[in-house]
GUTIMAR-20110 format. One record per atom (N, C-alpha, C, O, CB): x, y, z. Coordinates in steps of 0.1 Angstrom, whole numbers, plus 5000, padded with zeros to 4 digits. Atoms other than C-alpha are relative to their C-alpha. Glycine has a CB too. Example, Ala and Ser with C-alpha at 12.3 -4.5 7.8 and 13.67 -1.06 7.14 Angstrom:
GUTIMAR-20110
500949885000
512349555078
500950125000
501950125007
499050005012
499149895000
513749895071
499250115008
499750225009
500450054986
This chain:
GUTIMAR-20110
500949914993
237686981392
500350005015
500149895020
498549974997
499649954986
238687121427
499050015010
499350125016
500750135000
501049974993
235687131449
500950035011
501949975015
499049895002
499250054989
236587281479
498850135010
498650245004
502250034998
500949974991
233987431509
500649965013
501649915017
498949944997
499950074987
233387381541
499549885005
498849834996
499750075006
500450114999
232587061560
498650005000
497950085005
500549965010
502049984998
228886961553
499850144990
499050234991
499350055022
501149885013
228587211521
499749894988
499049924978
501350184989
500750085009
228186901503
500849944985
500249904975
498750094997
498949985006
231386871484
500449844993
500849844981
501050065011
500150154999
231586461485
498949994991
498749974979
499849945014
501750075011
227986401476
499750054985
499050004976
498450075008
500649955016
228186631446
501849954994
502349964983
499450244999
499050065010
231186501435
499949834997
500349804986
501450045006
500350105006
230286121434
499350004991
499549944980
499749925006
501449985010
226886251419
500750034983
500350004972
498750195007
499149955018
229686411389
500349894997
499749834988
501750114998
499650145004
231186101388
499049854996
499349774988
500849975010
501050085003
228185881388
499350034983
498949944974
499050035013
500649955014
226886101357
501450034985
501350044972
499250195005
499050045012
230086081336
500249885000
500449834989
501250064999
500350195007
230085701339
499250004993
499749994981
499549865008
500650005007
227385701325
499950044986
499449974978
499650045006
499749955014
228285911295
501449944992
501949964981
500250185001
498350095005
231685671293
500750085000
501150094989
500349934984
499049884995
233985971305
500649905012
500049845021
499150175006
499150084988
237085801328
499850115010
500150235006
502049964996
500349924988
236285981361
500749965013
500649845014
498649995002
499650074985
237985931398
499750135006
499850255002
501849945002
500449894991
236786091426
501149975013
501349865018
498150005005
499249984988
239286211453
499450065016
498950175016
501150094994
500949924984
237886301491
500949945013
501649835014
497949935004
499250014994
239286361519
499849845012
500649785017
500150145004
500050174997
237786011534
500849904991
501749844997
498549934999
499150115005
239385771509
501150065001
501749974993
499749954986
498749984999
242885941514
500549965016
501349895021
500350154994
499549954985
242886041549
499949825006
499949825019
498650165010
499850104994
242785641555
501149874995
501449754999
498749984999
498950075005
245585551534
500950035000
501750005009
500049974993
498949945005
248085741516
500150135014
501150145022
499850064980
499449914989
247586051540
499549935016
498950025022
499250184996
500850074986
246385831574
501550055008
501350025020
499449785001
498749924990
249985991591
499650134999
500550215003
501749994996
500149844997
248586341590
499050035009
498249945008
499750104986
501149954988
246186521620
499350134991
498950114980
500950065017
500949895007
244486851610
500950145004
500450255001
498150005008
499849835000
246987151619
500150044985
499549994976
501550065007
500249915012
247887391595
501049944990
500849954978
500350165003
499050075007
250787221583
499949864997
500649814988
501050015006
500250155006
249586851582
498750014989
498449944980
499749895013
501149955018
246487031559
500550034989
500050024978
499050135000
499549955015
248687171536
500949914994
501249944982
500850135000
499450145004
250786821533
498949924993
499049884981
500549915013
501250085004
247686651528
499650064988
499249994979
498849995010
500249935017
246986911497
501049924993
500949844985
500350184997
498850015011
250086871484
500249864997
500749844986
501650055006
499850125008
249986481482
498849984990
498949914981
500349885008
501350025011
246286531466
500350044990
500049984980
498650065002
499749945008
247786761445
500649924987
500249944976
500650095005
499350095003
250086511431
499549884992
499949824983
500449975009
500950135001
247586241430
499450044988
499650004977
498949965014
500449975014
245386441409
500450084987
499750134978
499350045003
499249985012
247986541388
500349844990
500449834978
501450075007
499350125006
249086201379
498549904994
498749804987
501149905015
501250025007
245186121370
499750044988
499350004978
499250035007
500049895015
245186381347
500549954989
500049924978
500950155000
499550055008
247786251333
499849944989
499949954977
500449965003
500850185004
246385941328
498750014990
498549924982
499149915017
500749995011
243686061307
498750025011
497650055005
500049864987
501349994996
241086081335
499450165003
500150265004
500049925012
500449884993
238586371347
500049985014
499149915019
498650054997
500350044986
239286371385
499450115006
499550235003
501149965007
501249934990
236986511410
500350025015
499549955022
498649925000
500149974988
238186641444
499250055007
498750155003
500750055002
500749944992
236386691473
501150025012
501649935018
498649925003
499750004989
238186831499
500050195007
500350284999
501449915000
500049894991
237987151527
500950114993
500750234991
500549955014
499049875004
241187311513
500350125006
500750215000
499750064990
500749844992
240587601536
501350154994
500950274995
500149975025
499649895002
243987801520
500150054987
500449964980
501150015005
499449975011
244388001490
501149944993
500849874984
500350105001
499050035005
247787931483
499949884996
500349874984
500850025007
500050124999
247387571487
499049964983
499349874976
499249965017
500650035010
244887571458
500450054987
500449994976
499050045004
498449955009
247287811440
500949894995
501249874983
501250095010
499150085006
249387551438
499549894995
500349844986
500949985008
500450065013
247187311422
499650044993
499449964983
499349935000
500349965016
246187491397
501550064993
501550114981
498650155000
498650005005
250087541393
500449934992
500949944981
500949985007
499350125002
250687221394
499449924989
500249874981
499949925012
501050055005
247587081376
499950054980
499649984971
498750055011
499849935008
247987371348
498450024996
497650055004
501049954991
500749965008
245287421321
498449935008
497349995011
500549964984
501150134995
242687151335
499350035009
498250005010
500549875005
500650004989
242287271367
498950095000
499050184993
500750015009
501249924999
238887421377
499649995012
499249885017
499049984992
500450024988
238287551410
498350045008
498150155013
501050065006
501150014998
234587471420
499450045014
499349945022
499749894996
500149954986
233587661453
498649945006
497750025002
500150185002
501050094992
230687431472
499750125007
500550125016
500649855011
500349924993
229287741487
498549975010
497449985006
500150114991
501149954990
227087741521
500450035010
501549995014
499049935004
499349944989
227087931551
500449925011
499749815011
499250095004
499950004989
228487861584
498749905007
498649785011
500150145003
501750094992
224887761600
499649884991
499349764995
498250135000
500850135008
223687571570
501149885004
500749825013
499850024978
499050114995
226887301574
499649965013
499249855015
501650065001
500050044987
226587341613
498649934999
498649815002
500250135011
501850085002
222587231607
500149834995
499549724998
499050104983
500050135004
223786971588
500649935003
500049825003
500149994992
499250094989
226686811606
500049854999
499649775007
499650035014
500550145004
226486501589
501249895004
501249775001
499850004982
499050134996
229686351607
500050065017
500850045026
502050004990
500149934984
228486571641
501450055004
501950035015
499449875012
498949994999
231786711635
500150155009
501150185016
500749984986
499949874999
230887091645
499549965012
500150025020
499450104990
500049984985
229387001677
501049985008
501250035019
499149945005
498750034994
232386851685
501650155002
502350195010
500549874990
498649875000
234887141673
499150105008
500050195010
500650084981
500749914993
232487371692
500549965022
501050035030
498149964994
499850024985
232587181728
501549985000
502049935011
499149875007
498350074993
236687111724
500449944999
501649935002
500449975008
499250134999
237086811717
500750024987
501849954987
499049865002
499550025012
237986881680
500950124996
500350204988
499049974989
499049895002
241287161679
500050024984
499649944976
501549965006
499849965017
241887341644
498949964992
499249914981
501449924993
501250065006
238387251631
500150154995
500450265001
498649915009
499649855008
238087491598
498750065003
497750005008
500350004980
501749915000
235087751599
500050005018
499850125021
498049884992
499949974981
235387731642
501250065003
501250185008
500149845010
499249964991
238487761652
501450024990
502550084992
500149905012
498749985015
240787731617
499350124992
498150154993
500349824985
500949905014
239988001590
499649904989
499949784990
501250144990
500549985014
238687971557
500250034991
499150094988
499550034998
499449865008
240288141530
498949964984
499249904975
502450004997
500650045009
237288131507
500450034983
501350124982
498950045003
499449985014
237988141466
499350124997
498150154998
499749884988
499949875006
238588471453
499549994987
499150094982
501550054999
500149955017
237788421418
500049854996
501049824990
501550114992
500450075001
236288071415
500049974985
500350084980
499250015006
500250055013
235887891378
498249995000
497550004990
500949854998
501450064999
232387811390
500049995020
500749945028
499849814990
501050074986
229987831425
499249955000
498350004992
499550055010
501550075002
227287601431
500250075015
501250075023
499749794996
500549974984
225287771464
499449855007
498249845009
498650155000
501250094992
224187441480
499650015012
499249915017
500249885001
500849964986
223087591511
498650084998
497850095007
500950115010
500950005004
220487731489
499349954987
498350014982
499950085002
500050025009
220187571462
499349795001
500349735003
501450064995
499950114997
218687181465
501149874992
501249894980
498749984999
499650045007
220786921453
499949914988
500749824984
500449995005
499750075014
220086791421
499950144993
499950134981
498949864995
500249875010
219687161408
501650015006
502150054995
498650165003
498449995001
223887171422
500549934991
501549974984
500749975011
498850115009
224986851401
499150054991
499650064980
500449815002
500749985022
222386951369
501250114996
501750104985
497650124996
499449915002
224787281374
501249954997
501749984986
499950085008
498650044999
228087111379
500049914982
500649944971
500349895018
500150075014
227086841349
500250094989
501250084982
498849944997
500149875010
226387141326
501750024996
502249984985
499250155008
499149924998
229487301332
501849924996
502849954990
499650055014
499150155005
231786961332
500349994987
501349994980
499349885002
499550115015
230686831303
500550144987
500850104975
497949874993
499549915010
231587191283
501350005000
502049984990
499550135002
498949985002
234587241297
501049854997
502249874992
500350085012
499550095000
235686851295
499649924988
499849804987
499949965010
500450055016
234186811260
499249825002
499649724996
502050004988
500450145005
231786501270
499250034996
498750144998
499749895008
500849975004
229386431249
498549915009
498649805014
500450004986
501050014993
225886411264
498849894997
497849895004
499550134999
């Protein structure tokens, strides 16, 4: 499952919350985000346009080779291009499902839960997506959860739902 939004649509939180609820049901789960990468495997990439689409391409990989493995994995990350997501669901094939974290602009900036948008606002933070990078939101999604209006446990009751059909757990 592909989550992919903007910063602060809540993308993380509702993806441990998936993962927290298929332990539970004994479903092998790994959650991918762009914090546990961006401090290891990708910690040599910055944020242009070209070290974002590297940083896909080794998630892409990553959560290919999970798949593999027998697990359901769960990305959270920005993604901000079409293509880029194109190509995991290339790469990924039948499995993949791209889950659009949808909220606006303001609701994220409101929420700013790493104070990242005041920063890409005053300058200090170049190529920040939704400010000063685009967006290229999903055309034709598998599934949106709105969590800019929506509270969250009515996003993961949605996401659960929707999981456990397409990933055959049982409940």
């Amino acid at each position: 499952m592909w989550f992919t939004g903007l910063s602060g649509s809540g993308k993380s939180s509702l993806a441990v919350g998936l993962e927290r609820a298929f332990f539970e049901l004994g479903a092998r789960v790994f959650v991918l985000d762009g914090d546990n990468l961006r401090h290891g495997l990708n910690g040599d990439l910055g944020f242009s346009d070209e070290d974002r689409q590297e940083n896909i391409r080794r998630v892409i990989e990553v959560a290919a080779l999970f798949s593999e493995a027998g697990f359901i994995v769960v990305t959270a990350f920005i993604s901000p291009f079409q293509v880029d997501r194109a190509g995991a669901r290339g790469a990924i094939g039948d499995g993949f499902h791209e889950i659009f974290i949808h909220a606006d602009l303001e609701v994220c900036e409101k929420r700013d839960p790493k104070g990242l948008y005041v920063k890409a606002r005053s300058g200090e933070i170049p190529d920040f997506t939704g400010i000063s990078s685009p967006y290229e939101a999903p055309l034709e999604p598998d599934m949106t959860v709105n969590s800019g209006e929506e509270d969250f446990d009515t996003c993961l009751a949605a996401l659960v739902n929707y999981a456990t059909q397409v990933f055959d757990v049982a409940r």
